[in-house]
DOTIKOL-945939 format. One record per residue: residue number from 1; residue in one letter; x, y, z of N, C-alpha, C in turn. Coordinates in nm, 2 decimals, decimal comma, m for minus. Atoms other than C-alpha are relative to their C-alpha. Layout:
# residues N
(node NUM; 'A'; (X; Y; Z); (X; Y; Z); (X; Y; Z))
...
END
This chain:
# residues 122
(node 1; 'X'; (0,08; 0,06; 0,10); (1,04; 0,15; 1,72); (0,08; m0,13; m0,05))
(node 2; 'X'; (m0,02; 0,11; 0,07); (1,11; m0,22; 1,58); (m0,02; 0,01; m0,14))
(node 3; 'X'; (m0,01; 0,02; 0,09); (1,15; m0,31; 1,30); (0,00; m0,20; m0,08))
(node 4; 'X'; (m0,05; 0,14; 0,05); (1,05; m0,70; 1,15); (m0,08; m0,01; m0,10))
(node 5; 'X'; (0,09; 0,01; 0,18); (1,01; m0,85; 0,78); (0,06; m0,13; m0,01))
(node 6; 'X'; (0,01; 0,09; 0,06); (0,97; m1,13; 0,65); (m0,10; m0,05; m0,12))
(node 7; 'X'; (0,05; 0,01; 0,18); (0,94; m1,22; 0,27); (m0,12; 0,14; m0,02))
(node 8; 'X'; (0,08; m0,09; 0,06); (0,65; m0,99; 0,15); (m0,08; 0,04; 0,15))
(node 9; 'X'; (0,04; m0,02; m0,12); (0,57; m0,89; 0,52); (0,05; 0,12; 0,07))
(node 10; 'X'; (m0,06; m0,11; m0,08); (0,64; m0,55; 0,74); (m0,06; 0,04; 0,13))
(node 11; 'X'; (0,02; 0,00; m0,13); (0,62; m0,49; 1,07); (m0,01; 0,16; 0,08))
(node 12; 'X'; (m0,05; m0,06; m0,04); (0,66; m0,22; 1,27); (m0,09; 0,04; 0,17))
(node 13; 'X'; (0,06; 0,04; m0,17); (0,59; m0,21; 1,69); (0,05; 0,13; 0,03))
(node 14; 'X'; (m0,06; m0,14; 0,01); (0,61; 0,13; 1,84); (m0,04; m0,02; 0,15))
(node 15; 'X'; (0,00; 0,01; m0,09); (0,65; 0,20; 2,20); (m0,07; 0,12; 0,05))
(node 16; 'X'; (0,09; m0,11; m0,05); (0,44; 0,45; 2,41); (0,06; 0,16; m0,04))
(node 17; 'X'; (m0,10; m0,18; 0,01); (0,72; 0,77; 2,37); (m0,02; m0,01; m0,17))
(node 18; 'X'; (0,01; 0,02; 0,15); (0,69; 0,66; 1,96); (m0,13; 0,04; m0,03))
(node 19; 'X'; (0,15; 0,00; 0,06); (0,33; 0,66; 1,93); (m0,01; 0,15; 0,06))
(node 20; 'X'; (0,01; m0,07; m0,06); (0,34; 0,94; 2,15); (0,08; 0,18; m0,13))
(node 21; 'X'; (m0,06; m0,07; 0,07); (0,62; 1,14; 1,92); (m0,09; 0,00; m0,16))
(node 22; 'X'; (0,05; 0,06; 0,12); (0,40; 0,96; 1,60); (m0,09; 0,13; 0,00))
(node 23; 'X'; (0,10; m0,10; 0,00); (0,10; 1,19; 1,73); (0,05; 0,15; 0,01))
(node 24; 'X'; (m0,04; m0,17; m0,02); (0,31; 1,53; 1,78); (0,09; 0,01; m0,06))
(node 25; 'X'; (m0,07; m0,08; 0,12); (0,52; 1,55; 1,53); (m0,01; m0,05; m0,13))
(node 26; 'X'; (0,04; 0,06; 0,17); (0,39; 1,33; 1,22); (0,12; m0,07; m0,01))
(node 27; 'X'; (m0,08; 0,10; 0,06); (0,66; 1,13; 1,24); (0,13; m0,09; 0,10))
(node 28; 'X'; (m0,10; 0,07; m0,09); (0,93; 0,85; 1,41); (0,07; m0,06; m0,13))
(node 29; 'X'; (m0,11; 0,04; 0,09); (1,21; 0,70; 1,28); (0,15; m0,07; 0,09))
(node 30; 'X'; (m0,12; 0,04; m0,10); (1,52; 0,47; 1,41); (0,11; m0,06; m0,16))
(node 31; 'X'; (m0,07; 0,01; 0,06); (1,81; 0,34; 1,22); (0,10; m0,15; 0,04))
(node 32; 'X'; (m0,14; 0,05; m0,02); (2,11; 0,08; 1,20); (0,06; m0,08; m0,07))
(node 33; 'X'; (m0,14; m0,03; 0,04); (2,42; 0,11; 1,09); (0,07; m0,14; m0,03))
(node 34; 'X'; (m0,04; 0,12; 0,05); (2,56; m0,17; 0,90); (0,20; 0,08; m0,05))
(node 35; 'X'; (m0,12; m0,06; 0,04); (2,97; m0,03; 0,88); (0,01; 0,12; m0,02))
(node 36; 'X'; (0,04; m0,17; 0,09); (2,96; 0,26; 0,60); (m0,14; 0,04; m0,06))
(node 37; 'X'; (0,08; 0,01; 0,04); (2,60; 0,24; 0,56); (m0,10; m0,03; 0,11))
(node 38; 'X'; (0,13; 0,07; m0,13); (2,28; 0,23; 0,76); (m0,15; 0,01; m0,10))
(node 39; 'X'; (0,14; 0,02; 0,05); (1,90; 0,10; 0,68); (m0,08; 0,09; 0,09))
(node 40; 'X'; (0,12; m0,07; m0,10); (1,63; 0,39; 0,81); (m0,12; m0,12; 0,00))
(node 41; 'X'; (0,15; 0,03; m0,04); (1,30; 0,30; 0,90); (m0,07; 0,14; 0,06))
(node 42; 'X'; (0,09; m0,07; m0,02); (1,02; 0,54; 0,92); (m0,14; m0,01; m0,03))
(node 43; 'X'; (0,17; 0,00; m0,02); (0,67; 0,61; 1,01); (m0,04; 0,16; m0,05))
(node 44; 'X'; (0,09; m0,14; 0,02); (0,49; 0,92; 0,86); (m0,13; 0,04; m0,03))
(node 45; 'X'; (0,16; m0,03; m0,01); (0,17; 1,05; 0,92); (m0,04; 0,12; m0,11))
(node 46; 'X'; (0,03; m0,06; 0,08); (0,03; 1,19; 0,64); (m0,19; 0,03; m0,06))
(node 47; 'X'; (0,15; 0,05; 0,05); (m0,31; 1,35; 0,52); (m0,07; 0,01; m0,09))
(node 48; 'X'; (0,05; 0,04; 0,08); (m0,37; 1,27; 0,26); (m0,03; m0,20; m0,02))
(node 49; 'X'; (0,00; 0,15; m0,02); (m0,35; 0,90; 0,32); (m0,09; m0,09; 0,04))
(node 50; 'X'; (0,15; 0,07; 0,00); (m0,64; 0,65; 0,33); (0,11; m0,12; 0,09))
(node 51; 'X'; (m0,07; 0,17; m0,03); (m0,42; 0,30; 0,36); (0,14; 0,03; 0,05))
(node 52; 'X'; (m0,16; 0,00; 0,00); (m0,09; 0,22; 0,48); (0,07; m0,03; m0,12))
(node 53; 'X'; (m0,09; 0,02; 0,10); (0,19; 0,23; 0,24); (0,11; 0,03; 0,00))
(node 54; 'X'; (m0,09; m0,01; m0,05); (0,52; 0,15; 0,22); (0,12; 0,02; m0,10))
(node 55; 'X'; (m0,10; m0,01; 0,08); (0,83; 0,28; 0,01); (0,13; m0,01; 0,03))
(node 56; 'X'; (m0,14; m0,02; m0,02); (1,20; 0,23; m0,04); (0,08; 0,06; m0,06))
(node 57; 'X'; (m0,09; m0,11; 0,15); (1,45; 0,46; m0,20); (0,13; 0,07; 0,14))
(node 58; 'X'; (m0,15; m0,04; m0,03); (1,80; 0,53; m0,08); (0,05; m0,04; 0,17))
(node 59; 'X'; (m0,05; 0,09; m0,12); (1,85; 0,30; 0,23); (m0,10; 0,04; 0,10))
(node 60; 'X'; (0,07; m0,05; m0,10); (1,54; 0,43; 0,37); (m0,14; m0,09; m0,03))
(node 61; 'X'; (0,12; 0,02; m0,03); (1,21; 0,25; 0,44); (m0,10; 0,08; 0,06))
(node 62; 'X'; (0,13; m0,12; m0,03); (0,88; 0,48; 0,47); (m0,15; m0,06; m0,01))
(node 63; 'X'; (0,15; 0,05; 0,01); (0,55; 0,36; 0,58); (m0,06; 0,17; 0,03))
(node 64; 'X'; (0,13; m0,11; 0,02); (0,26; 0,62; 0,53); (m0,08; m0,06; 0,12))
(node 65; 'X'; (0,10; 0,01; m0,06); (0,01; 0,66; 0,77); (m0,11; 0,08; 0,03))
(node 66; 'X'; (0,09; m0,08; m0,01); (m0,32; 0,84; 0,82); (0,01; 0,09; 0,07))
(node 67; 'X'; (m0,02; m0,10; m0,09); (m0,24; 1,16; 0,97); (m0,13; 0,02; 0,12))
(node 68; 'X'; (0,11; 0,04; m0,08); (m0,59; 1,14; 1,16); (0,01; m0,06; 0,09))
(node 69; 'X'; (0,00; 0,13; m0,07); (m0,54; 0,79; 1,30); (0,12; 0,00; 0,11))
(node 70; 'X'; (m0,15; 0,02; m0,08); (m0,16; 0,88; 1,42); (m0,04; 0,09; 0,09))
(node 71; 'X'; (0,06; m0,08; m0,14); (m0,31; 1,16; 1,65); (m0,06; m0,03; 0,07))
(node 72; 'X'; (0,07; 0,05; m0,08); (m0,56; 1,01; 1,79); (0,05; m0,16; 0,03))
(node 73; 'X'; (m0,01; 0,08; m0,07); (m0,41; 0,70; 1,84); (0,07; 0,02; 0,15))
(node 74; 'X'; (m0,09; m0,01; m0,08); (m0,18; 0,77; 2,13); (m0,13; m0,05; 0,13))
(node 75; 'X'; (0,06; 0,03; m0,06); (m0,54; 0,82; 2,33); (m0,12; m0,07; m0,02))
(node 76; 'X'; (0,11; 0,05; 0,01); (m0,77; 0,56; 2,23); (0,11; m0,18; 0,04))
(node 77; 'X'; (m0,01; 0,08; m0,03); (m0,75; 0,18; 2,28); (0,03; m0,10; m0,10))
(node 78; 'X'; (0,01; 0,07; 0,10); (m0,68; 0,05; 1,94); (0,14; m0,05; m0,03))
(node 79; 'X'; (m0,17; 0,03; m0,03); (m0,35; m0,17; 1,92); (0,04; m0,02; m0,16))
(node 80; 'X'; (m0,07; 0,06; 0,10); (m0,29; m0,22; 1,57); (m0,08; 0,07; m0,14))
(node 81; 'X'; (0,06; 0,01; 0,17); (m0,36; m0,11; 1,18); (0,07; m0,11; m0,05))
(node 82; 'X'; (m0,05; 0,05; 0,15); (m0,30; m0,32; 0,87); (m0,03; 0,02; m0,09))
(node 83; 'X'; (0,03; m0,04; 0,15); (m0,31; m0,28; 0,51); (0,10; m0,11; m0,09))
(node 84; 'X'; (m0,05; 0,10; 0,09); (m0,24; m0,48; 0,20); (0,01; 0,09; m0,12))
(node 85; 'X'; (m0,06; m0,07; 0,12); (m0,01; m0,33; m0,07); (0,01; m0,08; m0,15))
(node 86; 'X'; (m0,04; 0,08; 0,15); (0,00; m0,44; m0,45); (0,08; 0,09; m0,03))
(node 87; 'X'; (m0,14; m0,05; 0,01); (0,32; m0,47; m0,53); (0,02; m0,08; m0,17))
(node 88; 'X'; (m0,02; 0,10; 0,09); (0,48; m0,61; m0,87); (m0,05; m0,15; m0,02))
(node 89; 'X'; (0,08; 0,13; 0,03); (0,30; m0,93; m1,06); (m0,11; m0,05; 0,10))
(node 90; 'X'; (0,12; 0,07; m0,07); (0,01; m0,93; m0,84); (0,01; m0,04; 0,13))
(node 91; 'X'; (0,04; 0,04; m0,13); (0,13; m0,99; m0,52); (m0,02; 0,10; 0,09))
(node 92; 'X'; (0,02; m0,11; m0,11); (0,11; m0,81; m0,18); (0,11; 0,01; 0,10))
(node 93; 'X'; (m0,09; m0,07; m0,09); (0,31; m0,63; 0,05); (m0,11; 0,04; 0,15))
(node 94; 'X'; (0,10; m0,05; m0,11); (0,14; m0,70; 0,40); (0,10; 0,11; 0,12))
(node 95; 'X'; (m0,03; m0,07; m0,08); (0,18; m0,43; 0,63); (m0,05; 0,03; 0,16))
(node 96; 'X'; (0,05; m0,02; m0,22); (0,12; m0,37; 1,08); (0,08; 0,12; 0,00))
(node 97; 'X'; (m0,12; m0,10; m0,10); (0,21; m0,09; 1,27); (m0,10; m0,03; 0,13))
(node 98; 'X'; (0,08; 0,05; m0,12); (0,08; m0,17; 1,62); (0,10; 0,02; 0,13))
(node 99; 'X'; (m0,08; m0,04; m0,17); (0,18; m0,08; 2,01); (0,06; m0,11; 0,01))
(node 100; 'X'; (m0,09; 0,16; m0,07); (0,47; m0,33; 2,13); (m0,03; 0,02; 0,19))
(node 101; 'X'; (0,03; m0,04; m0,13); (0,36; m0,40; 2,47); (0,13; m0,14; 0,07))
(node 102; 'X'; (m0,13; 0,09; m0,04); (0,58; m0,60; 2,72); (m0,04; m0,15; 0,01))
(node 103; 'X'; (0,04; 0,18; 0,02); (0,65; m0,97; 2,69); (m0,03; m0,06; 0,10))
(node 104; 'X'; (0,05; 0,12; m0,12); (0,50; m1,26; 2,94); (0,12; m0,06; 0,00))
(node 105; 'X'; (m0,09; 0,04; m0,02); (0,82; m1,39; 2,90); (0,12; 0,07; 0,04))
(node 106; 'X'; (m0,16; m0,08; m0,10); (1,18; m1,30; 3,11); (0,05; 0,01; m0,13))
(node 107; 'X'; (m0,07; m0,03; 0,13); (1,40; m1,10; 2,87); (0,09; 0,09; 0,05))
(node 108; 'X'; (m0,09; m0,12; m0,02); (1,67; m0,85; 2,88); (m0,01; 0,07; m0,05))
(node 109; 'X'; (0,02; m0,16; 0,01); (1,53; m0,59; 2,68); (m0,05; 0,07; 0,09))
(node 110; 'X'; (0,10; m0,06; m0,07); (1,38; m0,28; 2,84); (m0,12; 0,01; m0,03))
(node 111; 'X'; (0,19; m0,04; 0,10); (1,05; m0,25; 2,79); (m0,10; 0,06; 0,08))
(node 112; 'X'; (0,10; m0,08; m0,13); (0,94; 0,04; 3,06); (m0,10; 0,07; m0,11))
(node 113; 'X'; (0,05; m0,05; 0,08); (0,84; 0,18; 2,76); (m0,12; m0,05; m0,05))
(node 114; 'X'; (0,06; 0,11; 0,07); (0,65; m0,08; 2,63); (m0,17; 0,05; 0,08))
(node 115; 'X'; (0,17; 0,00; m0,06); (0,22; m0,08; 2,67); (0,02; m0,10; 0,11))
(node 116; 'X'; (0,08; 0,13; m0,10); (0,07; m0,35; 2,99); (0,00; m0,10; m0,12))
(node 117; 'X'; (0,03; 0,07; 0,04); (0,09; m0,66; 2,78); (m0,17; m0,07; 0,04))
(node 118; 'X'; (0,14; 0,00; m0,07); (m0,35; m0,72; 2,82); (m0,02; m0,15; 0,08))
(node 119; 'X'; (0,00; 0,14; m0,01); (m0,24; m1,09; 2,88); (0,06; m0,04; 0,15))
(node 120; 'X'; (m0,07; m0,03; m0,12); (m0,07; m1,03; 3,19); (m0,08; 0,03; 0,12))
(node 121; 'X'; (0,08; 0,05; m0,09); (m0,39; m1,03; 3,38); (m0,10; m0,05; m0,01))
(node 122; 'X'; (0,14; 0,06; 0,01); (m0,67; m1,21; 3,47); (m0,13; 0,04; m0,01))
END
């Protein structure tokens, strides 16, 4: 799983064995380790949960997610949720979780894992 943010923005890209693990066990999760300290990240499928939503508390980030939606996504065709969080003074906390599929461009990550990028054919 990825992980990218920027200003009042959250990301999160999950690879087929993720979405895969997202739907059978309610939940993923990666990490890294800054010295004596590491930032989580997690996805949890919950059902009581309408919207996405996302909390922080003790070096961990937790998005919520529709326990429904995270089952059934693994076998349907739908690449992406969003949601818009109100957060302090009115503003928002946009949120994605969405398949990372592989890039059109040469790279050195792996990305066997990764979805068919849909752009990759004609």
């Amino acid at each position: 799983m990825k992980l990218r943010i920027k200003g009042n923005s959250l990301r999160l890209r999950l690879s087929k064995s993720d979405v895969a693990a997202l739907a059978e066990k309610g939940k993923v999760s990666d990490q890294i380790t800054f010295g004596f300290s590491s930032l989580v990240y997690e996805l949890k499928a919950n059902e009581g949960v309408e919207k996405l939503a996302a909390y922080f508390s003790n070096n961990t980030i937790t998005v919520h997610i529709n326990a429904a939606f995270a089952r059934a996504w693994k076998d349907n065709e739908v690449i992406s949720i969003s949601d818009l969080q109100e957060i302090k003074g009115g503003e928002e906390l946009k949120l994605l979780v969405e398949k990372d599929f592989q890039c059109l461009d040469p790279t050195h990550e792996d990305q066997s894992d990764n979805y068919v990028n849909p752009n990759s054919t004609c």
